[in-house]
C-alpha positions in Angstrom: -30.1 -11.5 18.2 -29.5 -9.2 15.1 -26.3 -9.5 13.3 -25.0 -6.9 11.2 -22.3 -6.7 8.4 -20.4 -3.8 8.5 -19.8 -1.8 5.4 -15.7 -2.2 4.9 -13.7 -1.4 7.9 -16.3 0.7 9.5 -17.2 -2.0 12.4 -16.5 1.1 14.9 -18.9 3.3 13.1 -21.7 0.9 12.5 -21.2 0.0 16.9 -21.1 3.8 17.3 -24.5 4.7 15.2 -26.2 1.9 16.6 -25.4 3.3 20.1 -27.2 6.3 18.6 -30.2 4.4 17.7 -30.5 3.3 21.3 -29.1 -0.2 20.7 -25.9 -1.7 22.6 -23.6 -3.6 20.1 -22.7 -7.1 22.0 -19.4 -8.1 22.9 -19.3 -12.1 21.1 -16.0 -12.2 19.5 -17.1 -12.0 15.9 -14.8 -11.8 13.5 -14.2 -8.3 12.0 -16.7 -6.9 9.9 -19.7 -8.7 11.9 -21.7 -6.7 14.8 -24.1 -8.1 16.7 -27.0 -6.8 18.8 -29.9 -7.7 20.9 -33.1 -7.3 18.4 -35.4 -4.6 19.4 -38.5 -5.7 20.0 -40.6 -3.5 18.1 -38.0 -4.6 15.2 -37.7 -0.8 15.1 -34.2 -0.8 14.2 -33.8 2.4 12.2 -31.8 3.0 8.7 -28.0 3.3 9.2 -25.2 4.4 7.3 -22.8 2.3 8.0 -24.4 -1.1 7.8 -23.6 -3.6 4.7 -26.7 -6.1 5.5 -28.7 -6.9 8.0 -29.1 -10.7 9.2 -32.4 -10.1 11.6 -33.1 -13.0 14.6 -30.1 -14.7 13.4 -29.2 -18.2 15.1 -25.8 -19.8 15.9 -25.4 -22.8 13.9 -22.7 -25.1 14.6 -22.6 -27.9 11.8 -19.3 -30.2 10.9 -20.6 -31.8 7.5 -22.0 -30.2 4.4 -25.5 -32.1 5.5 -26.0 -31.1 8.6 -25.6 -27.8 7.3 -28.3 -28.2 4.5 -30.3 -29.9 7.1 -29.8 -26.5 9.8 -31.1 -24.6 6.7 -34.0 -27.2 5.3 -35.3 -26.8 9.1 -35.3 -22.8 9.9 -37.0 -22.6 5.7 -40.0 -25.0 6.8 -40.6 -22.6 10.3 -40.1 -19.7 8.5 -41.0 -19.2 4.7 -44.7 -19.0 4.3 -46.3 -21.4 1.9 -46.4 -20.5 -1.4 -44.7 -17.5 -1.6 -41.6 -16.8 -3.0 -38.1 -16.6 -1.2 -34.7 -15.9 -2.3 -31.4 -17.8 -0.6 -28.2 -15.9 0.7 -25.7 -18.2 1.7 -21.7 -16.9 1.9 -18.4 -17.3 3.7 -17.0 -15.1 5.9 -13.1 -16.6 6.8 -10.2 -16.7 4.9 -9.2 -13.4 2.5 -10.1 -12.6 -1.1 -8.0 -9.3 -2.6 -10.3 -6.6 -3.4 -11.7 -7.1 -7.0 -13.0 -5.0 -9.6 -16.1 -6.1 -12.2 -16.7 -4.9 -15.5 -19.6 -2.1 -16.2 -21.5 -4.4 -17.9 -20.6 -7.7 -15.8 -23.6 -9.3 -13.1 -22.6 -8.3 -9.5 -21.9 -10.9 -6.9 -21.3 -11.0 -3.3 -18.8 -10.4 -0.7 -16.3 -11.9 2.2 -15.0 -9.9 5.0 -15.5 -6.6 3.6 -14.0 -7.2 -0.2 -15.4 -6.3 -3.1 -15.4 -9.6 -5.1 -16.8 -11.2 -8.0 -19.6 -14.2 -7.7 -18.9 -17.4 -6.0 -17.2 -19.2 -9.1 -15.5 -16.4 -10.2 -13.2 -15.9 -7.5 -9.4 -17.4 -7.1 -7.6 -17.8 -3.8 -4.5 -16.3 -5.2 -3.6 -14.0 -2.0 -2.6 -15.1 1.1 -6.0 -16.7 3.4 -6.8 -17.4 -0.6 -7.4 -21.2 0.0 -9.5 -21.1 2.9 -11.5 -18.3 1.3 -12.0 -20.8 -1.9 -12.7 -23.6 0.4 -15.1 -21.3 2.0 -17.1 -20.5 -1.4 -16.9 -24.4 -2.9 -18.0 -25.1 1.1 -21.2 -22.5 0.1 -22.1 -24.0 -3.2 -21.7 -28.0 -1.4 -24.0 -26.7 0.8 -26.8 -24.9 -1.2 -26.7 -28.2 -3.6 -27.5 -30.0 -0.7 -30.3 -28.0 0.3 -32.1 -27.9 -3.3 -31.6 -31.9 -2.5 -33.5 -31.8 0.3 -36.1 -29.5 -1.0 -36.9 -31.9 -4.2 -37.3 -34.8 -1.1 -38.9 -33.4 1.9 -40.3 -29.8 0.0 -40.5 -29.9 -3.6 -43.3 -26.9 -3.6 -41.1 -24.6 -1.4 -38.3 -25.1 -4.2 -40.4 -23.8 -6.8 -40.6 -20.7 -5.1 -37.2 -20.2 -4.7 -35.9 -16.9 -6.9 -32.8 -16.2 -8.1 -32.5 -12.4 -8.6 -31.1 -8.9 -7.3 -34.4 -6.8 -8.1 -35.9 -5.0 -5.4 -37.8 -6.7 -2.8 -41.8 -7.5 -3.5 -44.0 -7.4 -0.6 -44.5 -11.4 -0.5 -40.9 -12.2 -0.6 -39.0 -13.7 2.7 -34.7 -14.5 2.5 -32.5 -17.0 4.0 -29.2 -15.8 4.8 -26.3 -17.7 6.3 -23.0 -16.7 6.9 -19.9 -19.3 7.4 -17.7 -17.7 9.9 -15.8 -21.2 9.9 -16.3 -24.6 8.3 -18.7 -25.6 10.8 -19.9 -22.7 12.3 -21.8 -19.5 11.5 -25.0 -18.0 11.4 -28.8 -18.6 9.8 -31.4 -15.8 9.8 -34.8 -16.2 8.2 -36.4 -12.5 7.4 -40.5 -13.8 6.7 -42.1 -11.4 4.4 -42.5 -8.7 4.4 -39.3 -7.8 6.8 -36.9 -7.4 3.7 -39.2 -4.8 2.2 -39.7 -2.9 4.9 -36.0 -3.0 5.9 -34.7 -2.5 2.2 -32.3 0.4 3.0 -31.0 -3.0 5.9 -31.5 -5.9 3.6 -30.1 -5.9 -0.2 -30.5 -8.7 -2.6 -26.3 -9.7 -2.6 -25.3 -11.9 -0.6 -24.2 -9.8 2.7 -25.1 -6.7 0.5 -22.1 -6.3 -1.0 -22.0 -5.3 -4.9 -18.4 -5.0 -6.5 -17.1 -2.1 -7.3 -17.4 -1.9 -11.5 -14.6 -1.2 -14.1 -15.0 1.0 -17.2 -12.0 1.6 -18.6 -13.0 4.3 -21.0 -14.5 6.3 -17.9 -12.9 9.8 -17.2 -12.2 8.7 -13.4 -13.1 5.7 -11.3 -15.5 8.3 -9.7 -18.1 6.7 -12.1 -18.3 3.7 -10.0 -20.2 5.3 -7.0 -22.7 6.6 -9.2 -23.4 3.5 -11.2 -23.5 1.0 -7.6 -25.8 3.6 -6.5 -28.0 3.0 -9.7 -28.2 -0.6 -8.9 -29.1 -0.3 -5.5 -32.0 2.0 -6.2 -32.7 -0.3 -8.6 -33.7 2.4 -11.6 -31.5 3.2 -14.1 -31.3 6.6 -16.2 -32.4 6.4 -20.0 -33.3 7.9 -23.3 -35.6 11.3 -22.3 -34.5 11.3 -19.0 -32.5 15.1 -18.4 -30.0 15.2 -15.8 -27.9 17.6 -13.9 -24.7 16.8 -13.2 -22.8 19.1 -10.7 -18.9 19.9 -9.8 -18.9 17.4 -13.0 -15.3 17.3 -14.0 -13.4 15.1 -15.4 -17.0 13.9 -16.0 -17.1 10.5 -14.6 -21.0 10.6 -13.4 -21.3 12.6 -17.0 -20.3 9.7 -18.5 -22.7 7.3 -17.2 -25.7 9.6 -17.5 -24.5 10.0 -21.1 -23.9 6.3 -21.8 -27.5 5.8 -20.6 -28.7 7.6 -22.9 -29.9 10.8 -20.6 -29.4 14.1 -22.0 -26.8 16.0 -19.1 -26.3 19.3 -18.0 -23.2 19.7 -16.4 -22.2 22.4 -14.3 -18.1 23.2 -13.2 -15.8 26.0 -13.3 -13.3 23.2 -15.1 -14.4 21.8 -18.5 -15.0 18.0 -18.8 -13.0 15.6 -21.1 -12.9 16.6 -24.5 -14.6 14.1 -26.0 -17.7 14.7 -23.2 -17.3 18.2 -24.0 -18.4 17.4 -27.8 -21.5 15.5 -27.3 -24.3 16.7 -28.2 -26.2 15.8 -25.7 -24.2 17.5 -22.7 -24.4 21.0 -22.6 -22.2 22.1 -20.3 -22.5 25.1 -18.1 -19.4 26.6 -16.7 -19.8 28.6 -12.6 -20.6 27.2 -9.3 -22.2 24.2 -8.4 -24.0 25.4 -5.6 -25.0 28.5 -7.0 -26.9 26.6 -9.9 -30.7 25.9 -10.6 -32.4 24.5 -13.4 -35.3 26.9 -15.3 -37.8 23.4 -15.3 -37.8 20.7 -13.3 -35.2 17.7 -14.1 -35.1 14.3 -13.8 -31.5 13.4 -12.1 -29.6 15.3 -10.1 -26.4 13.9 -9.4 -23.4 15.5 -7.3 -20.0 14.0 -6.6 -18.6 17.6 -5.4 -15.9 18.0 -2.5 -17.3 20.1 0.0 -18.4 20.0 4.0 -21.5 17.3 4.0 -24.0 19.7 5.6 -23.4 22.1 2.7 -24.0 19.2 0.2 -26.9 17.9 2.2 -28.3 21.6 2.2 -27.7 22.1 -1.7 -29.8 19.0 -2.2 -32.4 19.7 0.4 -33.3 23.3 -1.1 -33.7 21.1 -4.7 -35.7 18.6 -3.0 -37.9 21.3 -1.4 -38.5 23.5 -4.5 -39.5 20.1 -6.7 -36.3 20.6 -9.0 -35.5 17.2 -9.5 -37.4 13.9 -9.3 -34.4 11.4 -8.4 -30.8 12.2 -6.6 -27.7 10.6 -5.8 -25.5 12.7 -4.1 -22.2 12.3 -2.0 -21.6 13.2 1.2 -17.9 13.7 2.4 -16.9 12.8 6.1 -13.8 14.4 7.2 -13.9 13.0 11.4 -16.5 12.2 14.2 -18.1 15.7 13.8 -19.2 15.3 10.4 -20.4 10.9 10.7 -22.6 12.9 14.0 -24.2 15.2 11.9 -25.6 12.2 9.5 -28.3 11.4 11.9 -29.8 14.8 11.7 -29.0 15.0 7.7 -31.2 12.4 7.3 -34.0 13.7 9.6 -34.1 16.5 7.4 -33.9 14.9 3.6 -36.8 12.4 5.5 -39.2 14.9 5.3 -38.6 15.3 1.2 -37.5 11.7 -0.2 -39.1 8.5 -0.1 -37.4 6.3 -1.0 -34.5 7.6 0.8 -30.9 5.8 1.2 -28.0 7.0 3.2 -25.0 4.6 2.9 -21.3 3.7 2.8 -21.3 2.1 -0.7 -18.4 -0.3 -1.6 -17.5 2.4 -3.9 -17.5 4.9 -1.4 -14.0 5.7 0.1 -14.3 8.6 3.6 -17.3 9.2 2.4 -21.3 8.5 2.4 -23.7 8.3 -0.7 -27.4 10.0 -0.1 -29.8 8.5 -3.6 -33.4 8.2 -3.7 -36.2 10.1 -4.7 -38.2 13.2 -3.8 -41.5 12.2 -1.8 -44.5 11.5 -3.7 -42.4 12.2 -7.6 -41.8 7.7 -7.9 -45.8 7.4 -7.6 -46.7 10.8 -10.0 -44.0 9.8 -12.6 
């Protein structure tokens, strides 16, 4: 059985586009924000919008003591990580409530329960109601994964040198171990054997239920910024010094900002002027007329769009850009007004296939009615 995680409060979207894949979501009385589903068994599950993370062949575990969790673990690593290749470890809580939580721009992100944005396991405080069972949850996580790495130096001490600890994109060799606690002494294990999480990257991140907080910059023009920079992190490539990007419907100049504090040289585009003190650096050049109307005279690196408009138009703008080679890498925003427009995603992302690899289309925690398309234009990530 596949279990998914729902991107926040979309559980009725995620059953609904998996109904359009041609799979049946189960009826098992999860908890909210957990689907599951009969695994296909071509593993052919297809990329979807609305999933957080995806927990493939996951078990039921059932496990009343700290060991007998590590032990449930220890057992489902030695069946399914290869020898001598490396592995990363998921393990989180899903019961009890956290209050939504913002990080810093520059602060490591973490992972996530029931939906929340939240900071890493020991920087969360069950200060809400739900608070201290969510805590208990977390301590209950960390118990758990020191009892593991215990069992590993006794029974495995090779396997635990090829544990990793990171959030960079998958490598080809690399399996995961995820487990969700839906309760003290029950949840979930799945073991994804290489090289599942890197074929199934826009399904599997590397957070813990694939949930990155949403970031905090003060000094940004609007908390617009946020989508653009979690979509940086999941494509895992940054913009930088040299890199020229256009930035349309920019104002206030949120995604302006980021570009710029990266280092890119920006072109933004607007019929309304930025912030002032965007307006005066000298590496934006700003461009005042339609968004949609606008094409660069060379090639760029970055085009980046955050503009309120019908989805199909946005998808169109960036398809005829993708199509004509005028920019390299995208991230553009997609906003859903009702059913009609969450159908017409399937088919958006038929037609931005054909031109990007890699392609994502995704509810980002940042994201709010809305979808995020990012990726690159086929064949540009190997030429440049």
């Amino acid at each position: 059985m596949d279990l998914f995680i729902s991107a926040e409060g979309d559980d009725a979207d995620l059953v609904a586009e998996l109904r359009q894949g041609g799979i049946t979501a189960r009826d098992s009385g999860l908890p909210a924000g957990l689907v599951a589903a009969d695994s296909p068994p071509s593993g052919g599950r297809g990329p979807l919008c609305f999933c957080r993370q995806l927990l493939p062949d996951a078990r039921l575990v059932c496990a009343d003591s700290v060991n007998r969790w590590a032990q449930a673990l220890l057992e489902a690593i030695l069946v399914g990580v290869p020898e001598g290749k490396p592995w990363r470890l998921h393990l989180w809580p899903h019961y009890g409530a956290v209050a939504p939580r913002t990080v810093g721009a520059r602060r490591a992100f973490g992972t996530h329960v029931l939906g929340h944005r939240s900071p890493k396991l020991e920087d969360r405080a069950g200060q809400t109601p739900g608070g201290v069972a969510a805590t208990a949850g977390m301590n209950r996580c960390r118990w758990i994964r020191e009892a593991l790495v215990e069992g590993l130096k006794e029974r495995r001490r090779h396997l635990l040198r090829q544990l990793r600890e990171s959030t960079e994109p998958w490598g080809q060799e690399e399996s995961l171990v995820q487990g969700v606690l839906t309760a003290p002494d029950r949840g979930w294990v799945s073991i994804a054997s290489a090289p599942v999480p890197v074929r199934c990257r826009d399904l599997i991140w590397p957070w813990d239920g694939g949930s990155i907080p949403v970031a905090e910059d003060r000094s940004a023009p609007s908390r617009a910024f946020a989508k653009l920079t979690e979509a940086l992190e999941r494509l895992g490539r940054g913009m930088g010094p040299g890199d020229h990007c256009v930035d349309l419907g920019a104002s206030p100049g949120g995604w302006s900002h980021v570009a710029l504090g990266r280092g890119a040289r920006v072109t933004a585009v607007d019929r309304s002027p930025l912030r002032d003190d965007l307006m005066r650096d000298p590496r934006l050049e700003f461009i005042r007329g339609d968004a949609f109307s606008f094409r660069p005279d060379r090639p760029v690196d970055w085009l980046v769009c955050d503009v309120i408009a019908a989805p199909e138009r946005s998808a169109a703008m960036l398809l005829e850009w993708l199509e004509r080679s005028d920019t390299q890498w995208f991230v553009v925003t997609l906003k859903l007004k009702g059913e009609e427009d969450r159908a017409r995603l399937a088919g958006i992302r038929r037609d931005l296939a054909r031109v990007a690899d890699p392609l994502f289309l995704l509810r980002l925690n940042a994201n709010k009615g809305e979808v995020t398309a990012f990726g690159c234009r086929r064949g540009a990530e190997a030429s440049g």
